[in-house]
MISEFI-123980 format. One record per residue (C-alpha): residue in one letter; x, y, z. Coordinates in steps of 0.02 Angstrom, whole numbers, plus 50000, padded with zeros to 5 digits. Layout:
N
AXYZ;...
This chain:
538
X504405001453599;X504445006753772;X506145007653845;X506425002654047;X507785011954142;X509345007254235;X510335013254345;X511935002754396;X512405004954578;X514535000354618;X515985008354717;X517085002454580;X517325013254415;X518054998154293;X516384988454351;X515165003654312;X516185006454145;X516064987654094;X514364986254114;X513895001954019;X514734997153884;X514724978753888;X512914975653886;X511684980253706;X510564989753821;X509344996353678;X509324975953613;X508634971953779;X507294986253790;X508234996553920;X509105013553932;X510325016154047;X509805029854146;X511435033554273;X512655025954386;X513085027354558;X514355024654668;X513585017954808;X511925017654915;X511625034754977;X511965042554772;X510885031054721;X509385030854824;X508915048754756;X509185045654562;X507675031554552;X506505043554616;X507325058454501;X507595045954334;X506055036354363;X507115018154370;X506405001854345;X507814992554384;X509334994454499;X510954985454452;X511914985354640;X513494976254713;X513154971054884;X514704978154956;X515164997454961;X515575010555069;X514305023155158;X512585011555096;X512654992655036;X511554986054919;X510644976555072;X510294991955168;X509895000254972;X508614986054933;X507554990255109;X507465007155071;X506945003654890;X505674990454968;X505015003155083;X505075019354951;X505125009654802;X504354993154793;X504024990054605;X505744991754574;X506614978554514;X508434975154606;X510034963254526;X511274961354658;X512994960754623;X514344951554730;X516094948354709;X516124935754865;X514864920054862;X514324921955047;X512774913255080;X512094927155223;X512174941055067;X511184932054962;X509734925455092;X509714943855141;X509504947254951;X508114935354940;X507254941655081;X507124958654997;X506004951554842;X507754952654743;X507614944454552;X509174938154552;X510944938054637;X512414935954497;X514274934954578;X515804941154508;X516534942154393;X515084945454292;X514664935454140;X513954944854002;X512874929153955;X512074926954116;X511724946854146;X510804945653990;X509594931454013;X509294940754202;X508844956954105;X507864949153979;X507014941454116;X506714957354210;X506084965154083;X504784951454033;X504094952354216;X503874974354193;X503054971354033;X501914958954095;X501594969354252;X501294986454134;X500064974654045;X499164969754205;X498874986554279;X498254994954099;X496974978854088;X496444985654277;X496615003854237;X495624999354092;X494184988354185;X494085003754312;X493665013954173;X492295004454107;X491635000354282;X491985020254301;X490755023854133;X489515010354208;X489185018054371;X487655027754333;X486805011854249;X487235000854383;X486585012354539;X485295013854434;X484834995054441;X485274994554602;X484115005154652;X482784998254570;X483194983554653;X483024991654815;X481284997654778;X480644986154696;X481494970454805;X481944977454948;X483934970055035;X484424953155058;X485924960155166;X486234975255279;X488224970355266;X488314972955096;X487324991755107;X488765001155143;X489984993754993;X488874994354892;X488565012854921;X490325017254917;X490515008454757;X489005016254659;X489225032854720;X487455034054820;X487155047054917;X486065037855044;X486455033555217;X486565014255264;X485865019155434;X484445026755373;X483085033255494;X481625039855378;X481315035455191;X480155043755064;X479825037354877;X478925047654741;X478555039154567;X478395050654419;X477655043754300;X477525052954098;X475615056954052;X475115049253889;X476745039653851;X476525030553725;X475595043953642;X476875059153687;X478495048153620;X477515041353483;X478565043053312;X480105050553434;X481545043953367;X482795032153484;X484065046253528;X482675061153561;X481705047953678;X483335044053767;X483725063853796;X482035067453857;X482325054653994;X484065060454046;X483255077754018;X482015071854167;X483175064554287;X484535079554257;X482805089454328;X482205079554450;X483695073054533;X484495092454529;X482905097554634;X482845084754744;X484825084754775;X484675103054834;X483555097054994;X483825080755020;X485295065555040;X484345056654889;X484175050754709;X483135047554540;X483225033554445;X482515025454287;X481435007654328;X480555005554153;X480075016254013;X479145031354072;X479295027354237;X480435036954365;X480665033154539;X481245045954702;X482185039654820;X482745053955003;X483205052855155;X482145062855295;X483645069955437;X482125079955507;X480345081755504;X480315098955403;X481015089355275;X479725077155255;X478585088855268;X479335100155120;X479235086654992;X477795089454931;X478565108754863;X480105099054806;X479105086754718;X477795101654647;X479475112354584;X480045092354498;X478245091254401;X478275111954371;X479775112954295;X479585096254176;X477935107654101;X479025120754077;X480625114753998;X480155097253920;X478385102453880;X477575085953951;X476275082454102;X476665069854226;X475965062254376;X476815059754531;X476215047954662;X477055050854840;X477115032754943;X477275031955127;X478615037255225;X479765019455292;X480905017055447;X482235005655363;X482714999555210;X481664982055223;X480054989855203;X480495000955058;X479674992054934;X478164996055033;X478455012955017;X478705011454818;X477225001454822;X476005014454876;X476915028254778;X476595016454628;X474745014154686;X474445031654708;X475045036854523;X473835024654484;X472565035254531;X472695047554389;X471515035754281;X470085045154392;X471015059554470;X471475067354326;X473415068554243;X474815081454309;X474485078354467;X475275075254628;X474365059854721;X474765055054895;X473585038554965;X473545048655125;X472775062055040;X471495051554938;X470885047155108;X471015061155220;X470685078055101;X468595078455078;X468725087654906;X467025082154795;X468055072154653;X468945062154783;X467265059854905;X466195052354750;X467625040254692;X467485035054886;X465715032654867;X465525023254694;X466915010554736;X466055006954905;X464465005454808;X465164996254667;X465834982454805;X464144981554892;X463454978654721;X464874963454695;X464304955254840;X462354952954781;X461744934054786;X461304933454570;X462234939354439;X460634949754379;X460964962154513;X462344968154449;X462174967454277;X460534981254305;X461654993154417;X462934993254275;X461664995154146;X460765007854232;X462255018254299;X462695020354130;X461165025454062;X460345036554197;X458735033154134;X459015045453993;X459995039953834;X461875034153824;X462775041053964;X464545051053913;X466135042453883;X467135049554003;X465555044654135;X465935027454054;X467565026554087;X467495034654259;X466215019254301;X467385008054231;X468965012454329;X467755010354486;X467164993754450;X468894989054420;X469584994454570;X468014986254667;X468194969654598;X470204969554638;X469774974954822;X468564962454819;X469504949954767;X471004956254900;X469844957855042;X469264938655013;X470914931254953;X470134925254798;X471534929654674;X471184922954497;X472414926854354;X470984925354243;X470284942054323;X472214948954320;X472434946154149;X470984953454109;X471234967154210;X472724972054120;X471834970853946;X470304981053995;X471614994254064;X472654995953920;X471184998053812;X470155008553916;X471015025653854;X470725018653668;X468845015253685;X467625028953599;X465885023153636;X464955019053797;X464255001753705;X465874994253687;X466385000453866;X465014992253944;X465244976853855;X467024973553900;X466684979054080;X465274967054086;X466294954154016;X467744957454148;X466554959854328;X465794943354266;X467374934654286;X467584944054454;X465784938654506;X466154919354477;X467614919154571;X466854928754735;X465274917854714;X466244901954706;X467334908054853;X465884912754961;X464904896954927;X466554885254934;X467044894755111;X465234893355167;X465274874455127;X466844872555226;X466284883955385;X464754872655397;X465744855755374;X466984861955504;X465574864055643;X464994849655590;X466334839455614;X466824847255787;X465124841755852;X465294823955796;X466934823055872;X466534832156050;X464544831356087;X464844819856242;X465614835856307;X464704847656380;X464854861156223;X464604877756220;X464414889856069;X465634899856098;X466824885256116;X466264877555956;X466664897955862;X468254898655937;X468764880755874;X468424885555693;X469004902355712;X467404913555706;X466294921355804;X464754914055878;X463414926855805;X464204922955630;X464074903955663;X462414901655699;X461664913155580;X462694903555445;X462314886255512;X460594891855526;X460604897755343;X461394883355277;X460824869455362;X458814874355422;X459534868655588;X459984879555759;X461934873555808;X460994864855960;X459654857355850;X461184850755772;X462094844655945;X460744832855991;X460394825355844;X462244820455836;X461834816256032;X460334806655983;X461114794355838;X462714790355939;X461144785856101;X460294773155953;X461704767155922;X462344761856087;X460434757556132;X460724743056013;X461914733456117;X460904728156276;X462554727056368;X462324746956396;X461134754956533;X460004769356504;X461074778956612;X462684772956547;X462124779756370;X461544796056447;X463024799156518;X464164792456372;X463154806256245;X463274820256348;X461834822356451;X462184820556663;X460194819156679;X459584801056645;X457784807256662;X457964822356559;X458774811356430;X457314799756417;X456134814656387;X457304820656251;X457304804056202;X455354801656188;X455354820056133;X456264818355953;X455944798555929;X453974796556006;X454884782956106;X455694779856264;X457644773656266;X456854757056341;X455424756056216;X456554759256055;X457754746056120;X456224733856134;X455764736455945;X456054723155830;X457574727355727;
């Protein structure tokens, strides 16, 4: 049992003596720890005897217990204080309660009442002791959970991006992130393991979960010695970079930092990973962006090659041969996308994979299949024509694309997937088209007694006028003018039926500001004048 101390504070020997031996201190869960005689003695012993609670008259010479319970309040103030009076004056004991005193218990002292006051104080020190172990003991655990929780938090970032700039800065503080909230220049690399499944396969729980910490002990040791920066965990065999760029030579060093990172993962933990380096980000809203492409660029290995370090910048810019023909095919393979019949693009498949000259190798297979993949999702970017059909499978012709051993099966799951691709581009192009020509249509049925132009009519479905009139042409067998005064020419027969209307009036009210060159119009597209089709019998 833990045993609080006392010290009893009084000028007056036969109280001090009374007390000590009066009260069952040990019963209580106390030890008296020393007396004093008055203020001054006193105020040195509860630092020295570590006191919990000061027993103190109010009255004595050199220090009072008032002036003794400020400087415990200002030195002191868990310490519990009893005051002690012989005289019942009401100023003493608002002073005492002023000072946070627990009690105030006048002379002469009844052993009864001191009691139930201790037993008191010491249920508030116990309660207290409990209250700061439960903290002591939550800041350990939160203590223990840092490194998983600025781990999510990170991920978070990347992945999410900030709701809040306030809340950058505490939250840094509090997980220990070496990052600064006004951040000018951002880099993310994602390192992803080569064969995962494959490489941990039959790896028990424990040697999996060393190999990772193995991997971020690496990678975030390397990158801590350049850079204001971290690595992080976001899903299995995935590992994410996170620096800071203070200057441009360190930006432009990261791709050594990074090389050392993949280098020395060979070397100790005997496994090949790719790294994909994303784009470099001026604040921390667009950092997802930068994970993005870092994510997009390990993605790249499927055709690059593994243990590599990808950059998209240097997929585009660096004219090495791999790189030029993967350019080149997925350009080709889009082209191909975009035929008018399904045909088409089954016999480029068919023959790209056969050459001509027997089954074509699997890894040719597989190349042709990342490229059609990648063509039909830019395709389907470029034209806004997202299907989850073609997502889904996406994903299933991706995970099974490592696992496939034969060019025949290959081919017929690719098939299977750019058909689904193909239907949803020809539906979008033929649903758009549709739409484009409707829209022109409309305009011209609403505006013809204007005097319209082309170029008013493209801007007023948002296209330009070349694209317009080849496409209304295409659709329709009809020039956009061919189209203007026919609309002209119904609303004139129309109006001709009401004899109320003159010639002129009508020309006027369709457009036209010549009433001779209307009638010639007129006679032109009907074999009639205005005058003559309003004489026919109806």
């Amino acid at each position: 049992m833990y045993m609080y101390r006392v010290l009893i504070v009084d000028d007056e020997t036969s109280v001090r003596s009374g007390l000590r031996d009066c009260v069952d201190w040990a019963a209580l869960g106390l030890e008296l720890a020393g007396e004093a005689e008055d203020g001054e003695i006193a105020l040195p012993l509860v630092a020295a005897r570590s006191i919990h609670i000061v027993l103190t008259d109010v009255r004595m010479p050199h220090m009072d217990g008032i002036a003794l319970a400020e400087k415990l309040r200002e030195t002191h103030p868990s310490v519990k204080i009893i005051m002690i009076s012989g005289f019942g004056d009401i100023d003493y004991l608002k002073s005492a309660l002023k000072l946070d005193a627990i009690d105030y218990i006048l002379k002469p002292v009844r052993l009864q009442e001191l009691q139930e006051v201790l037993a008191r104080v010491v249920l508030l020190l116990q309660e207290e002791d409990e209250a700061r172990h439960n903290r002591l003991a939550q800041q350990m655990k939160l203590n223990q959970s840092i490194p998983l929780l600025r781990e999510r938090y990170l991920t978070t970032l990347v992945v999410d991006g900030i709701r809040s700039h306030e809340s950058l800065e505490e939250k840094f503080q509090l997980l220990n992130i070496d990052l600064p909230v006004q951040a000018a220049r951002l880099g993310v690399f994602v390192i992803r393991i080569d064969d995962y499944a494959a490489a941990l396969a039959g790896m028990p729980e424990r040697e999996k979960q060393l190999l990772s910490f193995a991997l971020l002990n690496i990678s975030e040791d390397i990158v801590k010695a350049a850079y204001c920066g971290h690595t992080f965990e976001t899903k299995p065999g995935e590992y994410v970079g996170l620096v800071h760029f203070s200057a441009d030579h360190e930006e432009e060093q990261l791709f050594t930092t990074i090389e050392e990172c993949r280098n020395q993962m060979n070397r100790l933990l005997k496994i090949n990973v790719t790294i994909g380096v994303g784009c470099t980000v001026r604040d921390w809203v667009s950092l997802p962006e930068a994970y993005r492409t870092a994510a997009e660029a390990a993605e790249h290995r499927w055709f690059l090659g593994k243990n590599q370090i990808i950059t998209m910048d240097s997929l585009a810019a660096v004219p090495g041969p791999h790189q030029q023909t993967v350019q080149l095919d997925v350009r080709s393979c889009i082209s191909v996308l975009k035929a008018p019949n399904w045909e088409t693009v089954e016999r480029y498949v068919s023959e790209a994979f056969g050459k001509g000259h027997g089954a074509a190798p699997v890894q040719h297979g597989r190349n042709l299949c990342m490229y059609m993949i990648i063509a039909c999702s830019e395709l389907l970017l470029e034209l806004d024509a997202s299907a989850g059909t073609v997502q889904t499978s996406e994903r299933q012709l991706m995970n099974r694309l490592s696992g496939i051993e034969t060019v025949a099966e290959l081919k017929l799951l690719l098939l299977q997937h750019v058909r689904l691709a193909y239907d949803v581009v020809a539906d979008k192009r033929e649903h758009k088209t549709r739409n484009v020509v409707t829209l022109i249509k409309s305009y011209i049925d609403e505006h013809f007694a204007k005097d319209l132009t082309i170029a008013e009519i493209a801007a007023a479905v948002y296209l330009t006028p070349t694209y317009i009139c080849l496409l209304f042409k295409q659709e329709t067998g009809l020039t956009i003018n061919d189209y203007v005064i026919e609309a002209r020419l119904r609303k004139a027969k129309q109006l001709l039926a009401d004899p109320s209307y003159k010639t002129y009036d009508i020309c006027y009210a369709v457009g036209y500001k010549d009433p001779s060159y209307f009638s010639k119009l007129f006679k032109k597209h009907t074999g009639l004048t205005p005058s003559e089709f309003r004489e026919m019998p109806v």
